[in-house]
Structures are given as structure tokens and as C-alpha cells.
C-alpha positions as CSV (number, residue, x, y, z in Angstrom):
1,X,0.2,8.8,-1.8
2,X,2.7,8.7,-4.8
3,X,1.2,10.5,-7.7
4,X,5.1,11.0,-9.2
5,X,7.9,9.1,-9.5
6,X,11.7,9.4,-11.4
7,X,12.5,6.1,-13.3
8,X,15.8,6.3,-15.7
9,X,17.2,3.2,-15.7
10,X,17.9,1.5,-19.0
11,X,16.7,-1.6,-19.7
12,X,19.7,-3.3,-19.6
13,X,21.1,-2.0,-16.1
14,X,17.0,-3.4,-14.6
15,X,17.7,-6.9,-16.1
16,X,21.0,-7.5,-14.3
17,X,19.6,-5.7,-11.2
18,X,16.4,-8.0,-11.1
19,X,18.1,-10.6,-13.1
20,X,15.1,-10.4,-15.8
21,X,14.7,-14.1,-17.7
22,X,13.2,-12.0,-20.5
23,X,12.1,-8.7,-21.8
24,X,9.1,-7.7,-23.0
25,X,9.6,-4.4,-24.2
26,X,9.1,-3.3,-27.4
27,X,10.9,0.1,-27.5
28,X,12.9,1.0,-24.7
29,X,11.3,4.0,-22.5
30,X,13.4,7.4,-22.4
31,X,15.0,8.0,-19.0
32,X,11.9,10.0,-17.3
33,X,12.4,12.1,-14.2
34,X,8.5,12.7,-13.9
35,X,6.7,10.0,-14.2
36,X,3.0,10.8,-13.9
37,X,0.0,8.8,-13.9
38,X,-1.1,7.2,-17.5
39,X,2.2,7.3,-18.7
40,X,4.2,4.0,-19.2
41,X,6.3,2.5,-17.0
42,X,8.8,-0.3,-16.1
43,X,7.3,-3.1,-14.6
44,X,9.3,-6.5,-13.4
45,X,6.4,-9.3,-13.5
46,X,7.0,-13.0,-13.0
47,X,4.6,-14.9,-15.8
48,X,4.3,-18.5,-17.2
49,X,6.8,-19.3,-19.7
50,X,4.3,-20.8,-22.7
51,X,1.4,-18.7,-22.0
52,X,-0.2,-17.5,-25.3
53,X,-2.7,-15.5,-23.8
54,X,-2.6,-13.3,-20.7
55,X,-4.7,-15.3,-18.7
56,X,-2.8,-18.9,-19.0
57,X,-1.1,-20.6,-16.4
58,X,0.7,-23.1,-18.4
59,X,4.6,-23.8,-18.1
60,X,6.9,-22.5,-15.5
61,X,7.1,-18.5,-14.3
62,X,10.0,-16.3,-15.2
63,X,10.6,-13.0,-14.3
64,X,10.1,-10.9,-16.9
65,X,10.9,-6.7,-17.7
66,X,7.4,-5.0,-19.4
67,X,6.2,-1.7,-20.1
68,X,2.7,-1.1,-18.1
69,X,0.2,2.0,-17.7
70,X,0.3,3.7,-14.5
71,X,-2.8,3.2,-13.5
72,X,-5.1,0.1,-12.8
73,X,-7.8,-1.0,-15.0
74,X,-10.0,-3.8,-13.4
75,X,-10.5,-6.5,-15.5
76,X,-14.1,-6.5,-15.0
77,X,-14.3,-2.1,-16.1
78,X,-16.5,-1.5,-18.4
79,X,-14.7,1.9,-19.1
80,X,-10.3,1.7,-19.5
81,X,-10.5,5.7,-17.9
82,X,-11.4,4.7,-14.2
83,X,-7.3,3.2,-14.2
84,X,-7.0,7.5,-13.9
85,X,-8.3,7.3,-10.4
86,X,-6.3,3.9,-9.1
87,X,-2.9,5.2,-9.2
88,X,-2.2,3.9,-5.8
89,X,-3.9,1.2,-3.5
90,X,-3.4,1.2,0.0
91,X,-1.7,-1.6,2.2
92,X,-4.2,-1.5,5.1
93,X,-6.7,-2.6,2.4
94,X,-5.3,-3.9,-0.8
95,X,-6.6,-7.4,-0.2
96,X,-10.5,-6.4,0.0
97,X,-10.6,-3.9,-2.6
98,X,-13.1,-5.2,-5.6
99,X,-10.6,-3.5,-7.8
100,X,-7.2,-4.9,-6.3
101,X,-7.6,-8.4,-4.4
102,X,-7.3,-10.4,-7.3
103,X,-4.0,-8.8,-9.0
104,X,-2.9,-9.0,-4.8
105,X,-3.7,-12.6,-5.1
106,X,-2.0,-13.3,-8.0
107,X,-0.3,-10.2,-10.0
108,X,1.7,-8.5,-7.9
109,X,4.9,-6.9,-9.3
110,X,8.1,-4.3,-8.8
111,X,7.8,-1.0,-10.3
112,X,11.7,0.6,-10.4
113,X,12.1,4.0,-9.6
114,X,15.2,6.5,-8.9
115,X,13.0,8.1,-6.4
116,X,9.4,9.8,-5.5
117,X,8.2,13.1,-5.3
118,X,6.0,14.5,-2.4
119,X,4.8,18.0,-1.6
120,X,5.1,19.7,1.6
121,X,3.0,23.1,2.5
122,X,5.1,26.0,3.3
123,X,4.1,29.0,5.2
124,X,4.1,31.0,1.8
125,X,0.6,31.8,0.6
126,X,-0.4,32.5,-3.3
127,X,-2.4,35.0,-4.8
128,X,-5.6,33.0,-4.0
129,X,-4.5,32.5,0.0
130,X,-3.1,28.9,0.0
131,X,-0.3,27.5,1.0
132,X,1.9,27.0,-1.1
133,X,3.9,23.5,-1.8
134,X,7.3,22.9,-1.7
135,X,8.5,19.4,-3.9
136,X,10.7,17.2,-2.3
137,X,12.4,14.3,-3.7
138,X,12.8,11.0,-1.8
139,X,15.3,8.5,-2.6
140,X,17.4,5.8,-1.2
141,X,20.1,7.0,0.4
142,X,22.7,5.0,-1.0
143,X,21.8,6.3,-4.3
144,X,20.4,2.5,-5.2
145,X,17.2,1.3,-7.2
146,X,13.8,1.7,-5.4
147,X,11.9,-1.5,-5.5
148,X,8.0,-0.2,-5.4
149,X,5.6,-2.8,-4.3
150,X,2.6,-2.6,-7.0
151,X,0.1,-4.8,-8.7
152,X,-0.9,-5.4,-12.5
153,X,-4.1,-6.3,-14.4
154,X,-5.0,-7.0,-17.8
155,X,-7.7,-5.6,-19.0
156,X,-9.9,-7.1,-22.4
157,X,-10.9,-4.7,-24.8
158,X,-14.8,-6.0,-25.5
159,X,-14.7,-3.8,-29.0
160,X,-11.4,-5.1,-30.5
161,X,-11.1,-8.4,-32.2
162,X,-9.4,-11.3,-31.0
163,X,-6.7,-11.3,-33.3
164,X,-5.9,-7.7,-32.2
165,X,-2.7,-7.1,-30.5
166,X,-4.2,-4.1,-28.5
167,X,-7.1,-6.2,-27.4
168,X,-5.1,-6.4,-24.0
169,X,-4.1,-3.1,-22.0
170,X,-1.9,-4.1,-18.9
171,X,-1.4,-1.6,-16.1
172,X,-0.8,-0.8,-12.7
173,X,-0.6,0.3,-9.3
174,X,1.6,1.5,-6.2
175,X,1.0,0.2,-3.2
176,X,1.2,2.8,-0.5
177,X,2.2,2.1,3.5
178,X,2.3,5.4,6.4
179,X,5.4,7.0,5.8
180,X,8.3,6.0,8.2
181,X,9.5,8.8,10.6
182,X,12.4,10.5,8.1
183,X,9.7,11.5,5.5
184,X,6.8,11.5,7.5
185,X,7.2,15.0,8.4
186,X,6.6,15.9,4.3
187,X,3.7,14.0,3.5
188,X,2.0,10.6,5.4
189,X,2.0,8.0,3.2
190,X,4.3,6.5,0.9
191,X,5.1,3.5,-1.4
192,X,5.4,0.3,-0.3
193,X,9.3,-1.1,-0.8
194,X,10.1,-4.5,-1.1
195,X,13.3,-5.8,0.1
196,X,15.9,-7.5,-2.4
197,X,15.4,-10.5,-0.3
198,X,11.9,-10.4,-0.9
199,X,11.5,-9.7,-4.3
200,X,10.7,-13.4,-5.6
201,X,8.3,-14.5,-2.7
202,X,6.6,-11.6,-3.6
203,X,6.3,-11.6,-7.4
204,X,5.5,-15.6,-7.1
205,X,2.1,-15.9,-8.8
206,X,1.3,-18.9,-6.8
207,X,1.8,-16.9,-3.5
208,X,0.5,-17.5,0.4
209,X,-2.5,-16.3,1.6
210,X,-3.2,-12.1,1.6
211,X,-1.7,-11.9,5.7
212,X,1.7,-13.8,4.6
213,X,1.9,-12.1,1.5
214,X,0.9,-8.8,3.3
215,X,4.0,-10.1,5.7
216,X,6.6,-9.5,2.9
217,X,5.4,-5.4,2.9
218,X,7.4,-3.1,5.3
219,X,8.1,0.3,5.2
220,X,11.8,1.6,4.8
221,X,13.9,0.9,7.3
222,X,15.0,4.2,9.4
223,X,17.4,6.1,7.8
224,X,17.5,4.4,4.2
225,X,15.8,7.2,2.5
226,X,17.0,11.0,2.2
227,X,15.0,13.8,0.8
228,X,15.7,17.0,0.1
229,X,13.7,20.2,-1.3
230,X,13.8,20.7,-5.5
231,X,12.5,22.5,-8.3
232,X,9.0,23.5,-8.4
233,X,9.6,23.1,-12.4
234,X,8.6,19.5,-11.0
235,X,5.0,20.4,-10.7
236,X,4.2,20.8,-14.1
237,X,4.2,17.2,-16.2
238,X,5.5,19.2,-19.4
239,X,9.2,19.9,-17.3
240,X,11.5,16.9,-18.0
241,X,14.8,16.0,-17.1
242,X,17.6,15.3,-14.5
243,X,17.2,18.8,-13.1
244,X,14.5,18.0,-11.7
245,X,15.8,16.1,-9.2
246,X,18.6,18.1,-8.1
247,X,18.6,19.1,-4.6
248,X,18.4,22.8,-4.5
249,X,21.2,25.2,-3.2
250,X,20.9,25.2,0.7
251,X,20.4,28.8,2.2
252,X,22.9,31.1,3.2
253,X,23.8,30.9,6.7
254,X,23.2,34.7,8.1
């Protein structure tokens, strides 16, 4: 799965790397090297031009930089709290899903990161007789931008008005693939990354059917990612910053 994620790119550095039309942001989000569920998040989206409300299809598509909440709210949920429990959706089944094949049918998107964290249990045991978890961080190894497959949804607010700006809540999801060899070793599955290449066949709202679109998803090549072990500071959402993702010192050689 990916449950936690670094993302501290400014705004300005994702719009020439995605080459963004617009921006959509109302205040810029501070660099965040532990991204955790509910919290916002960059999103790059491809919407229509002239739509005035989130649902129109009028005018051409650009691609466009938002702010979204990690984690999915179907736009038929009667509750906005079960988007706590879709952080991720899975590859093999993303297209059946009640809760995903329509944003995979029409609302996909690219959620930038630095890198993702996975924990891997060591033979270490704590006071209660379980294993205890060693983070890793897992990034491209060329030190580049990691392009996570994910999908969006807005969800309608049934008690707001319809002049209310926070009638709408958009969020979202990371798609997740078996991990490739390099990483598998730390934890099975992993987010889905779309290729540069790829990136506007897949955030092209008029998209192929789910098998082509499915087509564009492939895990990491062999190789492109590194990971390496770091902080266990990482484990507690209340620890910020770049240390965090600092490989820690390798062991003295006896």
C-alpha cells in the first residue's frame, strides 16, 4: 500500500514539470515530508476550460495544478469520513470497484511526490513481542519527481447551500501495483507510476476503455527506484521535515 508519502515541491517548479495551463490553488501547501492520509495534497487534473460547476463538460480540457484530500469520497457517500478508509485503490481492481470505476473512467489524475515510505519488520521485538518496523524511503533514483497514478472525485455536500463554496470536497486516491523486484523485498505493493510519456493519455478525461487505459499503468522499471532505511521519527505524523528522509548513517564495518 502507500499510506505516506514526501511531496515538497513548490508550485511553481510542478507547473513547468507538468507544464500546468492553470493553477487552482488558493494558498500554496508547505513543503511536507509526511504526507498522511486526510491531509491536502498536490494534484495535476486535466478539466474543461468553461466549466462552472464540477460536473460540466463544456469547453476544451487543460491541465490544471489543485489542492485535493487524500482520501476518496464517493460521490454517491452519504458520509465524507469513509474517504479515511480509500486511501489507495488497487490496479488489479480499480475498474470494478463501486467507489472507483467512475473517477477510473473519467477522473484520473497525477499526484507528485519526492518519494514514499514503507515499513519493513525487523527481527527486533518490543515490549509487547512484535516485530518491530524499520521505515524505508523509496524514491526515484535519479533524484526526479514521482508521477503517482491516482484518481479524483467530487463529492456534494447535501446540507450546504448552493451558493456555498464548500459545497464541493474533491479528493483522492493512489493507485497501487505489486511492488517490482528492488522494493519488493520491503513491502508488496506499491504506487502505481505513470511514465512522462504517458501522462496526457492518461489524465485525458475522454479516455479508452478501462483495459487500454489500464495499459498506460506499469510498475517502475528495474532499477529506477532506490530505498534506503530512515528515521523512525517518520512514524509519528506530528515529525516534519527534510530529516525525515535522510538515509541513515550505514553501520560500521567490524
Amino acid at each position: 500500500m502507500c499510506g505516506r508519502y514526501a511531496s515538497s515541491r513548490k508550485p511553481e517548479d510542478l507547473v513547468e514539470e507538468f507544464e500546468i495551463d492553470k493553477v487552482e490553488v488558493k494558498e500554496p501547501l508547505a513543503p511536507d515530508f509526511n504526507v498522511a492520509p486526510t491531509k491536502q495534497v498536490y494534484a495535476v487534473v486535466q478539466r474543461p476550460t468553461d466549466a462552472e460547476e464540477p460536473g460540466d463538460k463544456e469547453g476544451p480540457a487543460e491541465r490544471q495544478l489543485r489542492t485535493l484530500r487524500w482520501g476518496l469520497v464517493p460521490f454517491w457517500a452519504k458520509d465524507p469520513g469513509i474517504g479515511n478508509k480509500m486511501i489507495n485503490a488497487r490496479m488489479e481492481t480499480v475498474h470494478e470497484k463501486p467507489a472507483y470505476r467512475r473517477p477510473f473512467a473519467s477522473r484520473r489524475c497525477l499526484l507528485p511526490a519526492d518519494g514514499y515510505f514503507e515499513w519493513y519488520p525487523t527481527e527486533q521485538r518490543n515490549a509487547k513481542g512484535k516485530p518491530v518496523k524499520q521505515p524505508f524511503f523509496i524514491r526515484p533514483a535519479d533524484g526526479g519527481v514521482l508521477a503517482m497514478a491516482g484518481l479524483y472525485e467530487i463529492w456534494k455536500d447535501p446540507t450546504r447551500d448552493e451558493d456555498d463554496p464548500q459545497r464541493f470536497l474533491w479528493t483522492c486516491t493512489v493507485i497501487t501495483t505489486s511492488a517490482e523486484d528492488s522494493v519488493g523485498h520491503i513491502h508488496d505493493r506499491m504506487p502505481l507510476m505513470v511514465p512522462r510519456e504517458r501522462w496526457s493519455a492518461w489524465l485525458d478525461p475522454t479516455g479508452g476503455s478501462a483495459e487500454d487505459l489500464k495499459q498506460l499503468l506499469v510498475p517502475a522499471a528495474p532499477g529506477r527506484l532506490e530505498a534506503f532505511p530512515v528515521s523512525t521519527q517518520v512514524n509519528s505524523v506530528r515529525n516534519n521535515g527534510p530529516e525525515l528522509v535522510e538515509p541513515l548513517p550505514a553501520e560500521p564495518v567490524s
